[in-house]
C-alpha positions as MATLAB code, in Angstrom:
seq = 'XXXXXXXXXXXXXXXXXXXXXXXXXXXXXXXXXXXXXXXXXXXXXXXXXXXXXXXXXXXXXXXXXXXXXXXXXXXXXXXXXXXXXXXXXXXXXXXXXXXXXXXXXXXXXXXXXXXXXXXXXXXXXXXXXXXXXXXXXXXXXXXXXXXXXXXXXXXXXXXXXXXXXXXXXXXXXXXXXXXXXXXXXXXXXX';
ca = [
       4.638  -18.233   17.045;
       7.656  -20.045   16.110;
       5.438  -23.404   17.516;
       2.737  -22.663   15.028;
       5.191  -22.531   12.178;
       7.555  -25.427   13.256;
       3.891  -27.243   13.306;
       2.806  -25.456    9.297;
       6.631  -26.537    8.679;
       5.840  -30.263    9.577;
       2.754  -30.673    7.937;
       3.195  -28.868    5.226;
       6.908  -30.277    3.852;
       5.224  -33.709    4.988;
       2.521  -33.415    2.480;
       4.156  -32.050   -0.067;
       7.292  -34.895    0.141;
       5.000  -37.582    1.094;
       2.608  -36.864   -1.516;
       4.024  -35.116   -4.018;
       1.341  -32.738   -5.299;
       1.342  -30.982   -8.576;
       1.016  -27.594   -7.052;
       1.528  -26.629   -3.380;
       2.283  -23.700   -1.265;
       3.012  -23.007    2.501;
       2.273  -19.477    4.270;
       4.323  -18.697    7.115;
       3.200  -15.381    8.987;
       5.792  -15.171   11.460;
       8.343  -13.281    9.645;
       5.470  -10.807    9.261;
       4.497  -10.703   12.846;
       7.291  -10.517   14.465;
       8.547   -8.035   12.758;
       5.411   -5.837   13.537;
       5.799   -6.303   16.856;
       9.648   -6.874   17.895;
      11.264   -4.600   15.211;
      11.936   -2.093   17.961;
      13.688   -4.355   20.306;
      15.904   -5.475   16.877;
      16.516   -1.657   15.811;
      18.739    0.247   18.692;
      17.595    3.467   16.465;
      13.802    3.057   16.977;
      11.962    5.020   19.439;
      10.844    2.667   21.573;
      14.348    0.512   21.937;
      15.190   -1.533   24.786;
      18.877   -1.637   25.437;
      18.148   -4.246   28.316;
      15.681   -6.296   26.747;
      16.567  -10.225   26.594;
      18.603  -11.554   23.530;
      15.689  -13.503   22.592;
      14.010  -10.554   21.946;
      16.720   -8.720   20.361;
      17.271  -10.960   17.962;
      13.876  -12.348   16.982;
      14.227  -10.621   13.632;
      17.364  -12.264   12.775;
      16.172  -15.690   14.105;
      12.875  -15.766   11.954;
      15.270  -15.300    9.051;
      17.584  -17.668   10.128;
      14.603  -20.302   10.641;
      12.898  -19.297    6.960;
      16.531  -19.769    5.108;
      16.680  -23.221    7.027;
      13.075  -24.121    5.535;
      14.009  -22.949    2.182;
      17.239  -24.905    2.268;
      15.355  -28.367    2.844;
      12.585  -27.628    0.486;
      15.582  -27.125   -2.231;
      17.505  -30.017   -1.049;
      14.434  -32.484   -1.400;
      13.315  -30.869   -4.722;
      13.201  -32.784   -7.937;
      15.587  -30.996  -10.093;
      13.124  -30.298  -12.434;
      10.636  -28.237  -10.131;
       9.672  -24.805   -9.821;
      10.001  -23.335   -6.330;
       8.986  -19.484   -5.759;
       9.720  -17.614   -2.568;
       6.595  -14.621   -2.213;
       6.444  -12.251    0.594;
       3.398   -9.965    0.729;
       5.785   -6.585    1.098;
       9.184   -5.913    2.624;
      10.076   -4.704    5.749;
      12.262   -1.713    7.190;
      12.095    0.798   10.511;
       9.225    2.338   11.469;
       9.751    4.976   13.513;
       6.662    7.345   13.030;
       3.123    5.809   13.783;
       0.398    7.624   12.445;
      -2.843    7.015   13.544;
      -5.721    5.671   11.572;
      -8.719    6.391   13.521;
      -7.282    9.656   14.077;
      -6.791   10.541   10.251;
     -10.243    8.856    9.807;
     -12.314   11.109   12.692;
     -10.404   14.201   11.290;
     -11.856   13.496    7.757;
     -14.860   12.513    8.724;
     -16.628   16.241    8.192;
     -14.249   16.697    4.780;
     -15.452   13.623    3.439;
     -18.882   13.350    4.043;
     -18.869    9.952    5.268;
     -20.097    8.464    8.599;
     -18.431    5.439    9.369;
     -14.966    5.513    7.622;
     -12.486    3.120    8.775;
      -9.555    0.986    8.291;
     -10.236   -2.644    8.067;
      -6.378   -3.559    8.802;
      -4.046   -3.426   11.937;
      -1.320   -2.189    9.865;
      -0.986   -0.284    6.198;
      -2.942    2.822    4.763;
      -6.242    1.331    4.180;
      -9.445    3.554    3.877;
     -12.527    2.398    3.728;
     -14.910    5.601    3.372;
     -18.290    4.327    3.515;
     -20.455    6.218    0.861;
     -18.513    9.375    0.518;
     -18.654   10.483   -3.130;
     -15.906   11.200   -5.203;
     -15.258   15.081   -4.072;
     -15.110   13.714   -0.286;
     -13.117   10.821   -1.663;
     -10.723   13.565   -3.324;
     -10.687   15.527   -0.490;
      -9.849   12.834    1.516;
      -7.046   12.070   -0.508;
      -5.458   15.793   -0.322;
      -5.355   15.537    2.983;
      -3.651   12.327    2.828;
      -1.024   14.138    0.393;
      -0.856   16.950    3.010;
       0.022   14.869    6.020;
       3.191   16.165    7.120;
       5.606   15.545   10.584;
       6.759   18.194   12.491;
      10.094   18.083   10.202;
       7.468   18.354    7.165;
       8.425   15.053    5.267;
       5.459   14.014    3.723;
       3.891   11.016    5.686;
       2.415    9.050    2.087;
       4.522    8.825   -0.666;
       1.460    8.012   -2.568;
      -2.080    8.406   -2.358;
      -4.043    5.926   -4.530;
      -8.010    6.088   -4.753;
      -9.177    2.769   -6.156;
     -12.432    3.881   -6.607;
     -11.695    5.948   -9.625;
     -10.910    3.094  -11.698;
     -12.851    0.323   -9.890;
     -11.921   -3.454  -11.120;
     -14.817   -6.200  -11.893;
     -13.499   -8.585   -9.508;
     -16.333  -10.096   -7.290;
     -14.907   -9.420   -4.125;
     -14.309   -5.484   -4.868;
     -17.181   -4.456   -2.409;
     -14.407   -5.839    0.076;
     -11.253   -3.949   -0.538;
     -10.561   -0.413    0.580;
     -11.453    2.992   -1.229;
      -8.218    4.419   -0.611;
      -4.755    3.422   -0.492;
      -1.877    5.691    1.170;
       1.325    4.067    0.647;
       3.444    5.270    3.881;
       6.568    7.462    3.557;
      10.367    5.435    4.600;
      10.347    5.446    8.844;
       6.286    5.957    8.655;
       3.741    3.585    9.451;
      -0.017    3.428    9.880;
      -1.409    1.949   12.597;
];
């Protein structure tokens, strides 16, 4: 991973110092991935913690920060003074330490909502897609979403959005998901 973005890094701050474009941006997914995938080796609370994995992979969260902060510092060093520079991450990032299954919420809906063929479309996040179920299957759906408790009984959504109610003009909505669940602190959808 870290190749692939050393490579992005190299390009990218080599167009945009060479040429000196307008408008630019960079996207650099391995703060993302790694923290998908290596949070547990970084988090000695998580389930699924290693105490005797390798350095490198206990501290892969703290090195992809490390590397971003170093990018960040040459982009402002090489700046005109005058330029904008924004910093955008898609969400933030914390411990996970329940995963909840999609396919599992998905094939125990599937008789409430009326809809053959429901799915997620993601690896990660509560994204439903529910085929044609109508809006009392959608709404049933979504209770059960609300309802979706641990054995402790915390709630596993802290909200439950259906974006079909209020569907936007955009050209692309076909695309995005019916349903939205927006996982509870230590939760995660997978």
């Amino acid at each position: 991973m870290l190749e692939i973005e050393n490579a992005r890094r190299k390009i990218g701050l080599g167009l945009l110092f060479e040429r000196r474009p307008d408008f630019s941006f960079i996207v650099f997914t391995a703060p993302d991935r790694i923290q998908h995938h290596l949070w547990k080796f970084h988090d000695p609370k998580h389930p699924l913690y290693q105490e005797g994995a390798s350095p490198r992979l206990r501290n892969a969260v703290h090195d992809i920060y490390v590397w971003c902060d170093d990018v960040l510092g040459e982009v402002m060093s090489k700046l005109p003074a005058n330029a904008t520079l924004m910093v955008i991450s898609d969400h933030g990032f914390g411990p996970a330490y329940v995963g909840v299954s999609k396919s599992r919420v998905l094939a125990a809906a599937e008789g409430a909502v009326g809809a053959e063929g429901a799915e997620s479309r993601n690896l990660f996040g509560g994204d439903f897609h529910l085929a044609e179920a109508d809006s009392a299957g959608r709404s049933r759906f979504i209770e059960g979403l609300r309802e979706l408790h641990d054995d402790a009984g915390r709630p596993v959504a802290v909200a439950v959005h259906d974006l079909r109610a209020n569907p936007s003009r955009g050209f692309a909505r076909s695309l995005g998901p019916d349903v939205v669940a927006e996982e509870a602190d230590g939760f995660l959808f997978y």
